[in-house]
N, C-alpha and C positions, 0 to 999 in steps of 0.2 A: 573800029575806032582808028583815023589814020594817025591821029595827035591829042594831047594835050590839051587845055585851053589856057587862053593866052595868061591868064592871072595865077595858071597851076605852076607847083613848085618843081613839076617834070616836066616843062615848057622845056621844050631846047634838048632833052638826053633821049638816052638812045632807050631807055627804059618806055619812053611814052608814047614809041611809034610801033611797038610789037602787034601786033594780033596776039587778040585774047583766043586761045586754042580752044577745042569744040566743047572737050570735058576739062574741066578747072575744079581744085582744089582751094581748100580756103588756106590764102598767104596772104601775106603784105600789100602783093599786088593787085589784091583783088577787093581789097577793105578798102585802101587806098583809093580805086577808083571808085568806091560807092557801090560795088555790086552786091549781091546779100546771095551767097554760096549755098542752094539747095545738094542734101546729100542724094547719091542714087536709091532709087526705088529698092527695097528690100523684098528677098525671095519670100515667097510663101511657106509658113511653116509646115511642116509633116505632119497628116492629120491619120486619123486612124489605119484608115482604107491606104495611107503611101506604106504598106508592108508589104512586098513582094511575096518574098518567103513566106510569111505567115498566110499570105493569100493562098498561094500553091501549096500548103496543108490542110488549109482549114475544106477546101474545097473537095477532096474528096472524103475526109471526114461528115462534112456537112449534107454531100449525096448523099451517104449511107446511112442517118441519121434521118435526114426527109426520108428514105427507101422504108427504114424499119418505121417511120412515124406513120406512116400513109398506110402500113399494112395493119397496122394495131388498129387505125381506125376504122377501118373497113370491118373489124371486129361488130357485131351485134353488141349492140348495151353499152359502148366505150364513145364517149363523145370526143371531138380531136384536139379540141380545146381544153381538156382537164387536164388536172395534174396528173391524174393516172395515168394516159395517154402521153405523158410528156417523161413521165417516171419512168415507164416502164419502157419506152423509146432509149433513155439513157442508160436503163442497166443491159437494155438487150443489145444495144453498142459496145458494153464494157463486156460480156460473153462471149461476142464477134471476134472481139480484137485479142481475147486471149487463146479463145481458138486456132484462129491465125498464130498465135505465138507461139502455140503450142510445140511444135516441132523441136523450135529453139531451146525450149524448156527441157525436152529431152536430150537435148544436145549437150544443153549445160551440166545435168544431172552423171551422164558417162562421162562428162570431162572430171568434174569431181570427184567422181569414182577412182579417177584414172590418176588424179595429183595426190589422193588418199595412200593409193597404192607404189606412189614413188614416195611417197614422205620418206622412207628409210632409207632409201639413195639419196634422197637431195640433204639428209643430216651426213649422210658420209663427205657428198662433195664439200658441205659446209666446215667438216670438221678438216680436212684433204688442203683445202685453200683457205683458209682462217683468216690471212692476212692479204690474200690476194684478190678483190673484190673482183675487180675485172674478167679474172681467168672464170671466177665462181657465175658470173653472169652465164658468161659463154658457156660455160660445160653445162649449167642448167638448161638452158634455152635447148643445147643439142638433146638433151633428154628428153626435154619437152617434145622435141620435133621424133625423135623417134621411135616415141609411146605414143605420136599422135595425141597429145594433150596440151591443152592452152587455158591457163591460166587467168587471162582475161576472158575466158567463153560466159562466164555466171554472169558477167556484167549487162550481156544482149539484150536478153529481156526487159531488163528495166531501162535502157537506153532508147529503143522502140519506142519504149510505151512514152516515154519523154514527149517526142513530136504529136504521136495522140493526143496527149494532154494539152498542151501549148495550142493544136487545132480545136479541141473544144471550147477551149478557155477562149479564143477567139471568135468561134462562133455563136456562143450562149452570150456575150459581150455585146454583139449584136441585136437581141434581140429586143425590139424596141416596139413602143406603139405604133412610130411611123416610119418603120423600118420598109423598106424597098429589098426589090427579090435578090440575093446575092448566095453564096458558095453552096451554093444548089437545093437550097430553099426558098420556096416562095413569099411574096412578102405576108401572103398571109399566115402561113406557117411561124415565117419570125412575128410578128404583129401576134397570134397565139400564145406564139413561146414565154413572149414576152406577161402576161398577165397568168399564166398557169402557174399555179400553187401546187407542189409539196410540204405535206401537215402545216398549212397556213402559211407559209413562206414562196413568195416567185422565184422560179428558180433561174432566173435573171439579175438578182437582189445579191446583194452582200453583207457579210457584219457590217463592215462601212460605210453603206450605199448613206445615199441622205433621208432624211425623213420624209422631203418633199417628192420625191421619185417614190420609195415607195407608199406613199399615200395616192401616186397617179395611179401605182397598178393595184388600189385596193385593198395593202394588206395596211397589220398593225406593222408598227416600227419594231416594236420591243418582241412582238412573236418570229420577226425574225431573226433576230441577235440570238433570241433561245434557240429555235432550232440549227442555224447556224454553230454557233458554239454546242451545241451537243455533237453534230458530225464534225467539228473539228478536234471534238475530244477523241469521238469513235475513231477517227481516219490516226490520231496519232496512235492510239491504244493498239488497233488494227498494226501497224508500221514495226510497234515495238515486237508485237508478239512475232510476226515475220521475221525480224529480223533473229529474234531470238533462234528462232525454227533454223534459221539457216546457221548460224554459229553451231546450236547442237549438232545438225546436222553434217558440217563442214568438218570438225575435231582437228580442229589447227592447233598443231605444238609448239611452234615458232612464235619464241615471244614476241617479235614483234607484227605478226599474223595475229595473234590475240588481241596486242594493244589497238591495232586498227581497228576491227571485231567488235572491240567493246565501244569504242570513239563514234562507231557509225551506231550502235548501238542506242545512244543515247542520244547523238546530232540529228539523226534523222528522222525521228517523231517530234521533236523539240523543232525542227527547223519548218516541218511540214506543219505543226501545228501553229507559227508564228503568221505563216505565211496563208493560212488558211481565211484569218479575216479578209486577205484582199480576192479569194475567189469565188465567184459566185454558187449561190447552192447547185445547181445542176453540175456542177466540176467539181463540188466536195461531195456531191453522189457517186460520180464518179469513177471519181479515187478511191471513194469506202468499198463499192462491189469491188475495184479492183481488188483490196489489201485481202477481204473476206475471199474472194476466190482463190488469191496466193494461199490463205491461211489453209484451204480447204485442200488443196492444191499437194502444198507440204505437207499436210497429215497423211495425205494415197500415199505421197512416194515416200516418207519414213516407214511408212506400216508393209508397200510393198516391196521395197529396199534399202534395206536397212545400212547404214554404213559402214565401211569394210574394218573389217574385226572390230567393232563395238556392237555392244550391246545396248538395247536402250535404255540407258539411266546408269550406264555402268563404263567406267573407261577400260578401254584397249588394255589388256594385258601385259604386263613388261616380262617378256621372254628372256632372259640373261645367255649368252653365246657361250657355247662351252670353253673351257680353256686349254689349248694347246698342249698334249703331251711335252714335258721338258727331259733333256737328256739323261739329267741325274735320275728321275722318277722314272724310270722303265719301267713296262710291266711285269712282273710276277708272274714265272709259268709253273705251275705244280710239276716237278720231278718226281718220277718214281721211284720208290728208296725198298731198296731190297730186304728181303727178309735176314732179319737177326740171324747170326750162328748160333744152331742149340749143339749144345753136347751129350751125346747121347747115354745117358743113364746106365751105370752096369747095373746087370741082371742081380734081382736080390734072391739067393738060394734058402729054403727055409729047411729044416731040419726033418724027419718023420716023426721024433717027439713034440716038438713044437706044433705039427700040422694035426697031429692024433690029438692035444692035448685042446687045439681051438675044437675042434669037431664035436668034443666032447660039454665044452661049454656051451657051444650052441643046442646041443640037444637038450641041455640042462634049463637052459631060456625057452626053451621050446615047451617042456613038458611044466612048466610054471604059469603058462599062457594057460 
């Protein structure tokens, strides 16, 4: 546009001989000349599959899930399409992974051993530094370091199993009627996964899936809200008693070691059970073999090591410290104390009247016998 036209009110200013630039915004100047201001094309939202990260979990998750899936079937009498087949592919996942864990679990076990065993240093440092928070860190921490004990070790286990989880939940999300081959399952695998039922439930299906979806994959609606909500009760039930095990277990004196103890207590079945309607039944499977294997887990090692000075069902003995000799209180030592002075008795002289007259009595007593 070199100009204006002749009848325009920007005939003549320096306004009307610009070039309109290549991208324009919508102003005055652009109403003004009658242009109609298109906004720029918008990027495409993020659709499932744009998860990096959850991709490079789910994928080797998902091998070893096809691995164990392919091996069940190969079983006589097991078809690969059943829930059975799909059931028992997911608890023999959840067995793998705590195997694997295993190590760790022992790890944590002697760490606890080990912070049990300082509890009575670290009530000195506390009582030592009362007011000094800072120092009290540091002198902890060096303890820690040179008993070889960490604090945060009991967490590992369940931090692990975190990214497992989040990989199933991604891969069982997947499976679909027309679901295509992805994190190392085939698509007929997912396309299976997808319509196989535990006790009448697809374990693709959620408390809140829609009615319409699973009416594709053939079940009732309402059979799986039931079974649903029964493993979200077992998986909380399952969570409480673990944790329980671990607090008896743990014998934390520190009130505020308790107060967290009790917080995680009660938050952490209550949280997993809120959360349980948004995950599919194959991931509230699970998490159940998970908590039942903790549970099972925790009974060996209370039964084969027991916590340091406790008894089971019975608290720690309060041993009281002797109290320091004080100066006034010295000991007592037995003296030997010498024999009494006797004086020694004069000799008593008796008479020959006297000595003839007893003699004579005694014979008298004598012959009366």
């Amino acid at each position: 546009m070199q100009g204006a036209a002749a009848g325009s009110p920007y005939a003549g200013s320096r306004v009307a001989t610009r070039s309109t630039p290549a991208v324009t915004t919508p102003s005055r100047r652009t109403v003004a000349a009658g242009r109609r201001w298109t906004p720029p094309p918008r990027l495409p939202l993020p659709t499932s599959r744009s998860r990096p990260v959850l991709d490079i979990l789910a994928s080797p998750v998902g091998a070893l899930l096809a691995l164990i899936h392919t091996g069940i079937s190969n079983a006589p009498g097991i078809d690969s399409a059943s829930g059975w087949a799909w059931g028992l592919s997911i608890v023999l996942l959840t067995v793998t992974v705590r195997l694997l864990l295993f190590p760790l679990f022992v790890k944590q076990i002697k760490s606890q051993r080990r912070m049990q065993e300082l509890a009575p240093k670290v009530k000195e440092l506390q009582k030592l530094h009362k007011g000094d928070r800072e120092t009290l860190n540091v002198e902890m921490m060096k303890l820690y370091k040179e008993n070889n004990a960490n604090p945060i070790s009991g967490c590992l286990p369940l931090l692990l199993q975190l990214p497992v989880f989040f990989a199933l939940f991604t891969v069982i999300r997947n499976f679909k009627l027309d679901a295509e081959a992805m994190y190392g399952l085939t698509a007929q695998q997912l396309r299976e996964g997808a319509a196989a039922q535990v006790l009448g439930a697809p374990i693709s299906a959620a408390f809140n899936s829609p009615q319409s979806l699973i009416s594709e994959l053939g079940a009732s609606h309402t059979t799986v809200r039931v079974v649903a909500f029964l493993m979200v009760i077992g998986m909380g039930a399952s969570t409480f008693w673990t944790q329980r095990q671990l607090m008896a277990r743990a014998g934390a004196t520190d009130p505020q070691q308790v107060m967290v103890q009790k917080l995680l207590l009660y938050v952490l079945p209550l949280s997993f059970a809120v959360s349980g309607v948004f995950f599919p039944i194959g991931v509230l499977l699970y998490w159940l073999t998970t908590n039942v294997w903790s549970m099972g887990q925790q009974a060996w090692v209370i039964k084969r090591m027991p916590p340091v000075n406790l008894t089971p069902g019975k608290p720690a003995p309060v041993v009281k410290a002797p109290k320091p000799p004080t100066p006034d209180a010295a000991p007592r030592t037995a003296t030997p104390t010498a024999p009494a002075a006797t004086t020694p008795k004069a000799p008593v002289t008796v008479s020959p009247r006297k000595a003839a007259g007893s003699r004579k009595n005694k014979n008298r007593r004598g012959g009366r016998r």
